[in-house]
C-alpha positions as CSV (number, residue, x, y, z in Angstrom):
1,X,34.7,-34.9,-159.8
2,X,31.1,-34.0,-160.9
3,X,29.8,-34.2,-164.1
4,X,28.9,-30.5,-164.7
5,X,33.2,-29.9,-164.3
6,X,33.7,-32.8,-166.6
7,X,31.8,-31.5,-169.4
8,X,32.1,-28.0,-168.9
9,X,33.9,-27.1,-172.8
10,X,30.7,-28.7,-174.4
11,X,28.2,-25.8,-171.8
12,X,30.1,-23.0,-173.1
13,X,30.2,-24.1,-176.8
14,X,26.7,-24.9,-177.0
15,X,25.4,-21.7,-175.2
16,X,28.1,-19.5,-177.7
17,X,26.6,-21.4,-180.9
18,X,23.1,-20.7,-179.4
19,X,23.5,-17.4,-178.6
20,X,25.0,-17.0,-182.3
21,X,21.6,-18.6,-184.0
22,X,19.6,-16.5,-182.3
23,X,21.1,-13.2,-182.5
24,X,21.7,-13.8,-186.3
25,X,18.5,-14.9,-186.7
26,X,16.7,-12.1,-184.9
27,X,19.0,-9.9,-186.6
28,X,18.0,-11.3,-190.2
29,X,14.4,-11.1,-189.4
30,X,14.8,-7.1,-188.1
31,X,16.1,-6.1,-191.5
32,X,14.0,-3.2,-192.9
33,X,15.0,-4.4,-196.2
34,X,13.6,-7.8,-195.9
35,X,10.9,-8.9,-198.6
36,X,11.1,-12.0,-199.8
37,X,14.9,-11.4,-200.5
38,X,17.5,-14.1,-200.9
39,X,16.8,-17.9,-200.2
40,X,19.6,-18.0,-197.2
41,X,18.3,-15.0,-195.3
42,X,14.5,-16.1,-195.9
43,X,15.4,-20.0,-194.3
44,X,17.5,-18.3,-191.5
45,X,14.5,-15.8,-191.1
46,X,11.9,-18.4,-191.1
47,X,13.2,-21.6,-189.6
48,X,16.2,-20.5,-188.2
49,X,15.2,-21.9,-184.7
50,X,15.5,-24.9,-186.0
51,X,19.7,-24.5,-186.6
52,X,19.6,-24.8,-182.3
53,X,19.8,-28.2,-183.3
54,X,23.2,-28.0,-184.3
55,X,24.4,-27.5,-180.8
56,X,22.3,-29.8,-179.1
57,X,23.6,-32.8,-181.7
58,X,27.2,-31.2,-181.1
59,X,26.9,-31.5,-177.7
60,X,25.9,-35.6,-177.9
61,X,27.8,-36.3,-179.7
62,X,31.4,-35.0,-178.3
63,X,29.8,-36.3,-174.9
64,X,29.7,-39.8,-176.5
65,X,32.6,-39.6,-178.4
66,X,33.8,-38.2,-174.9
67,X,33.1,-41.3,-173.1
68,X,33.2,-44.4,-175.9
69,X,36.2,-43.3,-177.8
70,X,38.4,-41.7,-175.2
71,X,41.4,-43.3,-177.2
72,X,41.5,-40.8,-179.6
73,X,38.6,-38.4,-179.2
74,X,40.4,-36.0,-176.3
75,X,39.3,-32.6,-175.3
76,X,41.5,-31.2,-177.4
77,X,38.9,-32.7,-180.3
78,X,36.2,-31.2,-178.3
79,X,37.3,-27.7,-178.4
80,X,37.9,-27.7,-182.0
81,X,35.0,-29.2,-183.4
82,X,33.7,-26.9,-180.7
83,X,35.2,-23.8,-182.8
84,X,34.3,-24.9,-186.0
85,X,30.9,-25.4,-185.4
86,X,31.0,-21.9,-183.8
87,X,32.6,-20.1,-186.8
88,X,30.4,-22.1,-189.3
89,X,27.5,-20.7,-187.6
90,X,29.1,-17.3,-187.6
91,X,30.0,-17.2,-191.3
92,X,26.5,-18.5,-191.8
93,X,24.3,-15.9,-190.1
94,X,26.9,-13.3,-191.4
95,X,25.7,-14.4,-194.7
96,X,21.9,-14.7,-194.1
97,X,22.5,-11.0,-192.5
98,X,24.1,-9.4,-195.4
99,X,21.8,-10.7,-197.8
100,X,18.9,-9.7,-196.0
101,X,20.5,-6.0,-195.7
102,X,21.6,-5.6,-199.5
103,X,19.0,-7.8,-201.0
């Protein structure tokens, strides 16, 4: 079985989370309201490429775990570390985004 098929949850995680930092940050950074403003929505504004870094070290690491610790670390442990990632990012940019618009 190829590789691409064995790893194919930890593809479409990534490129959701990714697609999530960037939206929320170009969102953030598009707010008319945006001067200064709150310390969240400035970082996420300013360095919020760096957050892609998130699902790069998710994706490492559930490949390693993946391979090393098959005992215990399963796809099922993929997929939701997959979807907590994913909504931490969510709630996060939600955040930067609303403080940004009201602040």
């Amino acid at each position: 079985m190829p590789i691409v098929r064995d790893y194919a949850m930890q593809s479409i995680f990534a490129a959701a989370q990714s697609v999530v930092i960037v939206a929320g940050a170009l969102l953030t950074a598009a707010t008319p309201r945006m001067r200064g403003g709150p310390w969240l929505a400035v970082l996420v504004r300013d360095w919020g490429f760096l957050l892609l870094l998130i699902p790069a070290a998710w994706v490492l690491i559930t490949l390693w775990l993946e391979r090393h610790r098959s005992d215990w670390f399963t796809k099922r442990w993929t997929i939701l570390s997959g979807i907590l990632v994913l909504a931490a990012l969510v709630l996060l940019m939600v955040q930067a985004f609303t403080q940004a618009s009201l602040g």
